[in-house]
N, C-alpha and C positions, 0 to 999 in steps of 0.2 A: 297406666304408665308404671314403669317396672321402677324403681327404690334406686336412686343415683350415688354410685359411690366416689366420693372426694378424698382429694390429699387432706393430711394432719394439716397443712397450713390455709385451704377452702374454708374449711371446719372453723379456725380462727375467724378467719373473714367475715363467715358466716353468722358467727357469736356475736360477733363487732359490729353487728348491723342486728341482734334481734333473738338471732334462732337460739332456742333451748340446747345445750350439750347433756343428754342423756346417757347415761351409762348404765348398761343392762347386768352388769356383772352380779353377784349373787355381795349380801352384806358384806361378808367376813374379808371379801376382796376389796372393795371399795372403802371400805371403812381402813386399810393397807395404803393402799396408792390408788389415787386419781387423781385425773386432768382438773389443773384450776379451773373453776367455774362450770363444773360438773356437777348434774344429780343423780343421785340412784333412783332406779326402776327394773328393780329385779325381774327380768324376760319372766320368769317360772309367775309373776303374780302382776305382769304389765298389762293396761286394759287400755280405756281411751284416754289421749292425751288430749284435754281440752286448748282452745287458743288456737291462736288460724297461723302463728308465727311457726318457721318452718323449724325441724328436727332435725337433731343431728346423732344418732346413735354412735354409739361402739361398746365395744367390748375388750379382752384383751389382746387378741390377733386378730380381731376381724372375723371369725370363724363362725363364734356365733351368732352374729348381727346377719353376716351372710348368708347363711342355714333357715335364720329365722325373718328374711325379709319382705315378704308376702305377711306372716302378723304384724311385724313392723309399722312396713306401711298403712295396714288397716288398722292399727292404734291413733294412726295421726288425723287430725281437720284440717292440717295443711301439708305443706310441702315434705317431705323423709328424705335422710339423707345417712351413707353409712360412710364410718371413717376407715379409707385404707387403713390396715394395720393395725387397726384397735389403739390400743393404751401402745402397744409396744409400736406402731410406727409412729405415734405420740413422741412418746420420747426420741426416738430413733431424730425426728426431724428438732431435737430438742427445745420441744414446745412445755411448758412449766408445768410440772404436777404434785401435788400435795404428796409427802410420806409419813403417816406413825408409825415408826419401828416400834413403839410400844405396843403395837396390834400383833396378836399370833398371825405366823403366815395361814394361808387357810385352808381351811379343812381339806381339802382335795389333796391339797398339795401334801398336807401331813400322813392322810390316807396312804399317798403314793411311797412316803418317806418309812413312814410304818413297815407297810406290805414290802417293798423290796428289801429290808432290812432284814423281816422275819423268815424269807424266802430266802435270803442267802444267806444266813444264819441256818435255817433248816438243809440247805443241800451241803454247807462246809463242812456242820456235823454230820451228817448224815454220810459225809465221805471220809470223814476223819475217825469217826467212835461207831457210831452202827447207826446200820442203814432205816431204822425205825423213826430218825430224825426227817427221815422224807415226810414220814407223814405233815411234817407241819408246813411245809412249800406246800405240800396239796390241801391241806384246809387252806390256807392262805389265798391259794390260787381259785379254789374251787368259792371261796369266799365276794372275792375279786368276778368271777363270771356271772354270779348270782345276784352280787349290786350292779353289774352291765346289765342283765338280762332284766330286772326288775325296778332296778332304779332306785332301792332302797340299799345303805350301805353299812352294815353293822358296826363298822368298824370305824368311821366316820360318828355314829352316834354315840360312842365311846370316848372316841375324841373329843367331841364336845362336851363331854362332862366334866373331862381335865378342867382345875382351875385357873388355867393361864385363860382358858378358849371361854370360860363362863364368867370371866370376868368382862370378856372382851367383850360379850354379848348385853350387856347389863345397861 
């Protein structure tokens, strides 16, 4: 039987009688914002969920609970369930969720804040003083296809060296 997707407000129902609310999202995001009465189970290192009470995954659009719901559901002994809209139709049906602003937003995200920063930094110069400043949108870029292609991202483990992001980790 194929992994049943529910509203943010099933999901509650569904707590209120039992079922675990799992969140698949990776630390640095969950340790930010999650759904009251949520646990983390980072998808990258999720195995079997013991207990026959049903599950209720998400993530933060849905995108990757849905991508991933065939392992999903073989993690569970009983019932799976994915929440439309992740964290964000969480909120959207304004259902209550923990915030530390004290936690760095996270590494992706900084990733993405990083790279298009230095990218359009590299083509402003590069259109304004000489054209040599390109080079640095193309490492940047060619940097960017290399963590898509392999899955390791240089510039993300730089990031986390920062002290804001290693304290966060601690």
């Amino acid at each position: 039987m194929a992994i049943k997707t529910i509203s943010p407000s099933e999901a509650v129902e569904l707590a209120a009688q039992g079922a675990r609310l799992v969140d698949i999202r990776s630390p640095d995001e969950f340790r930010r914002t999650k759904a009251v009465g949520a646990e983390s189970r980072p998808l990258d290192v999720i195995e079997t969920i013991t207990g026959g009470e049903p599950i209720v995954f998400m993530c933060k659009s849905g995108m990757r609970t849905s991508a991933s719901a065939d392992r999903l559901e073989g993690a569970c002994t009983g019932d799976a369930y994915i929440v439309d809209g992740g964290l964000d139709g969480w909120q959207q049906a304004g259902l209550p969720i923990v915030t530390d602003a004290s936690q760095p937003i996270e590494i992706m995200r900084q990733v993405q804040i990083a790279a298009g920063a230095l990218i359009l930094l590299g083509v402003l110069l590069g259109s304004l003083t000489t054209p040599v400043w390109y080079g640095l949108a193309a490492f940047v870029g060619a940097g960017l296809l290399f963590a898509g292609a392999t899955g390791w991202c240089g510039m993300a483990k730089l990031l986390a060296m920062l002290p804001w992001n290693r304290r966060a980790a601690a």
